[in-house]
N, C-alpha and C positions, 0 to 999 in steps of 0.2 A: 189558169183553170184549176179550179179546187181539186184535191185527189180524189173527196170522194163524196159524195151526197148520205145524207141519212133518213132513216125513214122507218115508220113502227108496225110491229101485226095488227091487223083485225086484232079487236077489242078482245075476241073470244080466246083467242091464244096468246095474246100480250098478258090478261091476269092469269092463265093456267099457268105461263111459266114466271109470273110472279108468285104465284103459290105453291109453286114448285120452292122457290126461293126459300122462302118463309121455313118450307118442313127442313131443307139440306144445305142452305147457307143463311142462318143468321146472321152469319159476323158483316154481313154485308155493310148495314148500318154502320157497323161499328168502325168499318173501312172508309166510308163515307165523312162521317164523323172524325175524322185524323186524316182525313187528305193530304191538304195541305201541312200538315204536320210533316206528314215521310216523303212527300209527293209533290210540294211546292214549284210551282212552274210548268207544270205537266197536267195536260186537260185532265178534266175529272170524270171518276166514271159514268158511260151514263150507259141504260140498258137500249138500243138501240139497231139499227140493222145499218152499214157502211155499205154503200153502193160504189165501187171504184169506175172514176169516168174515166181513166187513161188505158181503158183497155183493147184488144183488136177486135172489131167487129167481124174477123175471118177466120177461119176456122183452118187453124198452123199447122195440123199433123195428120196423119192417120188418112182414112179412103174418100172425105168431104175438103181432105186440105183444098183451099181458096175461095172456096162458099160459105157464104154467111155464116154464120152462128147460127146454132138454133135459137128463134126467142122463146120459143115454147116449149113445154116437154111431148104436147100432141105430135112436134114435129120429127120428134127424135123414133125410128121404126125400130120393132121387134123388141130384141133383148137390149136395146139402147136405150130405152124407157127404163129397165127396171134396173140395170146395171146402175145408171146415173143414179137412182132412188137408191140403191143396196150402199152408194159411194158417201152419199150425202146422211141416208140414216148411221153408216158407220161413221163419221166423220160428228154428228150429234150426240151420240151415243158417249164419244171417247172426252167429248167437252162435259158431260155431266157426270162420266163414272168419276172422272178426275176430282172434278169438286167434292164428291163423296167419301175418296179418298183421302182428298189433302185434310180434311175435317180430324180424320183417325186421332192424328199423330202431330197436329197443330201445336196444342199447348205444350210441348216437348221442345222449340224454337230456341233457338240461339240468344234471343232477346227480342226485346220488341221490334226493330228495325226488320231480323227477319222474316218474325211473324206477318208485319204488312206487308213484307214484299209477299210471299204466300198467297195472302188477304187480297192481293191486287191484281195476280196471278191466278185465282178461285173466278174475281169477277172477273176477268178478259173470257176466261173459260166457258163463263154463264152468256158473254156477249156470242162469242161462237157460237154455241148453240141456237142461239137467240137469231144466229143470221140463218144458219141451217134452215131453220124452222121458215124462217122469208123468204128462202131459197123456195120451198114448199107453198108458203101461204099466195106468194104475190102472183102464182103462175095458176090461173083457173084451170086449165088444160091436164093437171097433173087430177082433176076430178071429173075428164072430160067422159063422153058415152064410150064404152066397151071397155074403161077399168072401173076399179071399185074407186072410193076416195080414197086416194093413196096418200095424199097431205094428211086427211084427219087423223088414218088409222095409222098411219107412222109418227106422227106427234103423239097421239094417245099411249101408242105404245114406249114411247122413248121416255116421256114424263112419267110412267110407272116402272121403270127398271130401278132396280136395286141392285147392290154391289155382287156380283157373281151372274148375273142375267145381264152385263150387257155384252156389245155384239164381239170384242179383242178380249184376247186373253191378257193383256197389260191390264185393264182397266177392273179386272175383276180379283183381283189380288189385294187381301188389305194392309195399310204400312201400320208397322209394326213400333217403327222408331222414327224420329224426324229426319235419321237419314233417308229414308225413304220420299221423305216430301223431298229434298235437297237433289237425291239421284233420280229421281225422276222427271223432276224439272231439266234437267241436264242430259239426258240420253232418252225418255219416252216423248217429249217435245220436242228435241233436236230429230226426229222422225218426224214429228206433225210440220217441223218447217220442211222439211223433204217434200214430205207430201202437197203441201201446199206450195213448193216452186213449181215441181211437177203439174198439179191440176189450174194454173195461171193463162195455160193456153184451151182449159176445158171448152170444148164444141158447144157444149147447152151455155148463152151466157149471161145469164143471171149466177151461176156457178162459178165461172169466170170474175164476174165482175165482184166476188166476195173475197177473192185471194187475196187481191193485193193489199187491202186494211185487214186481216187477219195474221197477214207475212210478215205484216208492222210489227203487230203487235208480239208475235212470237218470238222477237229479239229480247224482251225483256223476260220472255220466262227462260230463257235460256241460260241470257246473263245473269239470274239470280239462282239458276241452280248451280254454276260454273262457279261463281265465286263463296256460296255457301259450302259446296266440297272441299272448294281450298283450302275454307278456312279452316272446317272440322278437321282434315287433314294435318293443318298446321299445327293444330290446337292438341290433336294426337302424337303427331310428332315429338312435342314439348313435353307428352306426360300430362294434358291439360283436357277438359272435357269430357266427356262421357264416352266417347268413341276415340278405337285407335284408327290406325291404317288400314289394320286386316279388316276391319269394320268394316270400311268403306269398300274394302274390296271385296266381300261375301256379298253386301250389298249390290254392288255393281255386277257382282255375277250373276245374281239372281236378275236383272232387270235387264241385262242387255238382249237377254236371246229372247224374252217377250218382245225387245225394240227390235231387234231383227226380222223375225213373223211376221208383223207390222206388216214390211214389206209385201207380202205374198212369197210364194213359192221363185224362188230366185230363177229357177228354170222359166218361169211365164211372163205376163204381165203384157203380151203382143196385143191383146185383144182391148185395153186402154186405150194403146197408142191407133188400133186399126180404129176406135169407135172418136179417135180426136179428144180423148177424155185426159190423158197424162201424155207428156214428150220425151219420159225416158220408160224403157223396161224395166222390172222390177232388180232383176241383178246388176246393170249397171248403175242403179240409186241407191240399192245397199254398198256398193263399193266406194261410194262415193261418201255413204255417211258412217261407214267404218272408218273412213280417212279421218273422216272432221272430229272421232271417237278420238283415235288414237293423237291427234293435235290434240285436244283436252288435255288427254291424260298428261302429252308432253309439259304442258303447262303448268302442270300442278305438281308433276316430278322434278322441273327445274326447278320451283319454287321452294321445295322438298330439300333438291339437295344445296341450294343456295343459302338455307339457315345455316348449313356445315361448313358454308363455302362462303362466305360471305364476299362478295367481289366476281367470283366466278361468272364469265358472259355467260349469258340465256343458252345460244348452241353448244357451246360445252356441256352445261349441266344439263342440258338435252342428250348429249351423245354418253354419258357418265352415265345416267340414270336406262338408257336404252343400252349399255354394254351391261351394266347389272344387271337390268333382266333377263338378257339374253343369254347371259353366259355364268350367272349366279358369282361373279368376282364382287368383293363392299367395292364401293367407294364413296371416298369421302366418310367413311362411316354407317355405311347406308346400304343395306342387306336388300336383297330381292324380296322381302316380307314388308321392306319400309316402302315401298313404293306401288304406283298403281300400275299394274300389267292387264293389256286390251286380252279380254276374254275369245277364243277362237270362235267363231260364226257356225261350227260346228256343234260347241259344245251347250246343253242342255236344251236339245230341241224336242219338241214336241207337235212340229209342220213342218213342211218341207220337202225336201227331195227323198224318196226313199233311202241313199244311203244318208242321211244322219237325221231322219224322223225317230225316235226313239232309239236313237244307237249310243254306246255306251263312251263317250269319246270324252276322255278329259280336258281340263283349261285352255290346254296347250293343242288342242286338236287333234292330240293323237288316240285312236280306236284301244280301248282297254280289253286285251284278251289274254283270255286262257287255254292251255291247250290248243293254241290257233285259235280259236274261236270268241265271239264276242264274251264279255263276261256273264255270267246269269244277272239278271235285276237287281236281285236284292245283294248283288255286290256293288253293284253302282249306285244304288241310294244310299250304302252306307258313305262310298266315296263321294257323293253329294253332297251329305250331312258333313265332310269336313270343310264344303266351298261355300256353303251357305249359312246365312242368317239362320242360329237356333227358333228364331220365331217364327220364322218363315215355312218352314220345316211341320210346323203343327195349322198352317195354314191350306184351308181347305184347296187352294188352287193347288198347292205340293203334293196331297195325299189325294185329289184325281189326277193327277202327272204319275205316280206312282203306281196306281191303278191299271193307268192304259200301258205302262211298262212293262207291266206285269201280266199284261194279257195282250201283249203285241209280240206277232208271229213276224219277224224278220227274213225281209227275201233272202235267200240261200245264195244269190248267183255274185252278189255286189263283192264278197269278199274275201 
């Protein structure tokens, strides 16, 4: 049995989001056109909707577990209709801010090889959405009597956002540098595959049956941001390239605690699993993809200190490179500045749990105070401005972060 069947919008929304195309990914052609050039042997894009046939027709978790699937969204009650809708327009949303994004800081690429991967990584991006949107179109029911058309006015609205208006705060940030395409392929993605194991068992299952050829496909944007860090990494290590190490690590600070958010509020996420929508809660799927975070990093810290070492097994220069962080000893020649350290899930939050929604908590997770007391704001943005990307810093997403720091009254009792 084939994994997955394929199949197109209505006419009316297949050219909206071709001309959606046209105004925010050009290069598409141009990816098309060199396929087989970077791509040889690996099917070609096509814009499409992937229907997965190996999925459970029973609904695995939450208060309907062992009853069908919903086929409809008429059938899914109350706030189960609009949840599912808020799930799927965030989930559209983050596949077009992205293309938007990667466009920024494109021609800044490594070379040509990893401007296609990019290029190839933009159009998977364009197909996600493109399935979102069939998620929406192929179900009449989601414009049945007693709601409004919720397909039209949630396409309509999604194919008019611009960078800053859409629904995550990742996606409204603009890159600065091509690190930014590289680190974001690698820890704002490595989320969206989170996301998409979790919503594999989704109740509504037209929903369901989109994950698993999306899950596909997310291995490759992972493996090209994975291996593009390494190399800018390698390439800084030598004295070589436009970026050092610390680069990549301001970088990485700036983008991880947006990929944490992501998640929801780590206290919540019951009400997914009661509606049969996702199978983990959201703090057990963050700890789990802080894990796969911090494996990265190991990987590109062995590799790190294995230029110095050359010979040296993988687990060693894994334990070498994790006792330098930990305890700021070199080895090998290899300083705690030379390597990448996983940023605390604490620090630079802006959601969350009361104690670390705007709380003043550095790298390392520990609370910055004075006098006993948290520090004022405008001591921690300057302590900011030394963890972060200087460009990032004049970027509007920073300077409303700054804002709500500046006018957020912290509960008194947390600390």
């Amino acid at each position: 049995m084939a994994l997955y069947s394929t199949t197109t919008l209505q006419e009316r929304y297949h050219k909206a989001i071709l001309d959606w195309q046209r105004r925010h990914f050009p290069e598409l052609n141009l990816l098309q056109d060199n396929w087989d050039k970077y791509f040889k042997g690996t099917q070609p894009f096509q814009l499409v909707a992937k229907v997965g046939n190996n999925v459970s027709d029973t609904i695995e978790v939450g208060q309907y577990q062992g009853r069908p699937k919903f086929s409809r969204a008429s059938e899914m009650r109350g706030n189960m209709f609009y949840q599912a809708r808020n799930i799927i327009r965030a989930q559209a949303s983050t596949e077009l801010g992205s293309i938007q994004q990667h466009r920024m800081s494109l021609e800044q690429s490594l070379g040509d090889e990893s401007k296609y991967c990019v290029l190839r990584v933009m159009a998977e991006e364009l197909r996600h959405a493109y399935q979102m949107f069939w998620v929406l179109d192929d179900d009449a029911t989601w414009r049945s009597a007693g709601h409004t058309d919720v397909a039209e006015e949630t396409i309509d609205e999604l194919l008019g956002m611009e960078t800053g208006e859409h629904v995550l705060d990742a996606f409204n940030i603009r890159f600065g540098t091509f690190v930014d395409n590289a680190m974001f392929t690698m820890v704002i993605d490595l989320v969206g595959k989170h996301q998409l194991a979790m919503q594999r068992v989704f109740s509504y299952a037209p929903m369901a049956r989109s994950m698993p050829p999306m899950f596909l496909e997310e291995g490759f944007h992972l493996g090209t941001g994975r291996r593009l860090i390494k190399e800018i990494c390698l390439r800084g290590s030598r004295g070589e390239g436009d970026w050092s190490v610390q680069d990549v690590q301001r970088t990485l600070n700036q983008w991880l605690p947006r990929g944490v958010e992501m998640f929801g509020n780590e206290d919540a996420g019951q009400t997914n699993i009661t509606f049969g929508f996702k199978d983990k809660s959201n703090g057990a799927a963050l700890t789990e993809y802080l894990a796969e975070v911090q494996g990265v990093l190991d990987d590109i810290n062995a590799a790190l200190v294995q230029t110095r070492a050359p010979g040296l097994p993988r687990d060693e220069a894994v334990a070498a490179a994790r006792g330098t962080i930990a305890r700021g000893d070199p080895a090998h020649g290899l300083g705690r500045d030379d390597l990448l350290r996983l940023p605390s899930k604490r620090f630079f939050r802006r959601r969350g749990p009361e104690d670390v929604m705007l709380q003043p908590y550095d790298l390392d997770g520990e609370l910055l105070t004075e006098g006993g007391k948290p520090v004022a704001p405008d001591v921690y943005l300057r302590y900011l401005a030394t963890q972060l990307p200087a460009h990032y810093l004049q970027d509007a997403d920073f300077l409303q972060y700054a804002d709500k720091l500046r006018n957020h009254e912290p509960a008194a009792a947390w600390y």
